[in-house]
C-alpha positions in Angstrom: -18.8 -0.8 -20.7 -18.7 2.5 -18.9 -16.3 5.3 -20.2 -13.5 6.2 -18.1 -14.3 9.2 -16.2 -12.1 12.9 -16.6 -10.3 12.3 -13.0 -10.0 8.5 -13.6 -8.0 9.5 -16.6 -5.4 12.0 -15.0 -4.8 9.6 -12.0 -4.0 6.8 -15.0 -1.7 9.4 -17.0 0.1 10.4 -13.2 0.8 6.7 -13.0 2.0 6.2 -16.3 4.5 9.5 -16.1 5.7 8.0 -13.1 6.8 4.4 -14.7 8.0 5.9 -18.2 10.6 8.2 -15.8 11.3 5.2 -13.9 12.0 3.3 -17.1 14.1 6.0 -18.5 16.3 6.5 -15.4 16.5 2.4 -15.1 18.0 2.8 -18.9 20.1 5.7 -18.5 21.6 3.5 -15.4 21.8 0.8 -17.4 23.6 2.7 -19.9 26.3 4.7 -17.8 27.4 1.7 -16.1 27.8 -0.2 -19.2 29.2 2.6 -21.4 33.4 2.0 -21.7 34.8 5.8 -21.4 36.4 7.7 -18.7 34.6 9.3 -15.9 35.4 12.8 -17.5 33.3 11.5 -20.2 30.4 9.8 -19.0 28.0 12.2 -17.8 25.7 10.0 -16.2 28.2 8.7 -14.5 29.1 11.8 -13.4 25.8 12.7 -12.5 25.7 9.3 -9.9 28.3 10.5 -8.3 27.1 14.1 -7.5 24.0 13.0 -6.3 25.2 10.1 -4.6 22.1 8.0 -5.6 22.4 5.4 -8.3 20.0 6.3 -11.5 18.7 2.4 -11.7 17.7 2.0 -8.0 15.7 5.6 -8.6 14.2 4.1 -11.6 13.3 1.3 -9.5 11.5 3.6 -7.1 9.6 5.8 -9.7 8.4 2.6 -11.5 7.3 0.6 -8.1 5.5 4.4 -7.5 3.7 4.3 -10.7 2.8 1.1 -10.3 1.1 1.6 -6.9 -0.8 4.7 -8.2 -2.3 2.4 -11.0 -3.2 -0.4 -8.7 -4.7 2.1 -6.4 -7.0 3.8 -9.2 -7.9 0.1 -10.8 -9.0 -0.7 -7.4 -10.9 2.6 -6.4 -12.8 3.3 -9.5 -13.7 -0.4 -10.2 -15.5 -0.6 -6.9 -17.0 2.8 -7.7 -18.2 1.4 -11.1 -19.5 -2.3 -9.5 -21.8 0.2 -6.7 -23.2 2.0 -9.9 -24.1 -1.4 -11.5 -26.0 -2.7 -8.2 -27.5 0.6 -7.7 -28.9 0.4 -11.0 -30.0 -3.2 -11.1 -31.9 -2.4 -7.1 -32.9 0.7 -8.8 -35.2 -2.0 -11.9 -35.8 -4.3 -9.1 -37.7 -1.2 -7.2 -39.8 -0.1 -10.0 -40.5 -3.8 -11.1 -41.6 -4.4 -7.6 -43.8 -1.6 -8.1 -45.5 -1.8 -11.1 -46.7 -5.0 -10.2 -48.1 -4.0 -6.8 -49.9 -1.2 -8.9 -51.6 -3.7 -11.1 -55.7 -4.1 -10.8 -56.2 -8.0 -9.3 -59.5 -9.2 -10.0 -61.0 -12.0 -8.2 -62.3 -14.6 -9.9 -66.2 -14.3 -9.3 -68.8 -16.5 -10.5 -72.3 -15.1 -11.7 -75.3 -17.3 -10.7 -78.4 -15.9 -11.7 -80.8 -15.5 -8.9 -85.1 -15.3 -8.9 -86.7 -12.8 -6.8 -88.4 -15.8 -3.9 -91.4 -13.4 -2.2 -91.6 -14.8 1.3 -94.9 -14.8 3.0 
């Protein structure tokens, strides 16, 4: 298993910021829609309604964000890490290759012993 690299691991932490402030203003929407007070009380509420954006459908879009990010990094640095494994196993399959064209082959010869024949 290969550690996760330095910029893997900030691209991870961006993603999971993103999602955990998604999640919080999806609860916080959650919350000031649910919570029985007046408007003068309910600061979330009240918050909604000056930024005319509701705090659930943001969440919604940070978390989908974070999400993405993550998917995008899984995909990136996985492929990265399956090019270092073939590299590595074309890398053995090299050197094998050559070590064995490097090897001494001997042929197989036969010793007879001969006689000196004097020809007239």
């Amino acid at each position: 298993m290969k550690k996760i690299s330095k910029k893997e691991l900030v691209w991870y932490i961006i993603s999971g910021v993103f999602a955990l402030a998604g999640l919080v203003f999806i609860v916080f929407g959650i919350v000031g829609h649910a919570l029985q007070v007046p408007l003068q009380d309910n600061w979330i509420k009240q918050a909604e309604k000056a930024t005319n954006f509701d705090f659930r459908y943001f969440g919604l879009i940070l978390f989908g964000a974070g999400l993405v990010i993550s998917l995008i990094v899984l995909s990136v640095f996985s492929k990265q890490v399956d090019r270092d494994a073939e590299k590595t196993i074309r890398r053995k399959q090299r050197l094998n290759t050559a070590a064995l064209s490097n090897m001494e082959i001997k042929p197989s010869v036969v010793e007879v012993p001969a006689e000196d024949v004097k020809s007239e």
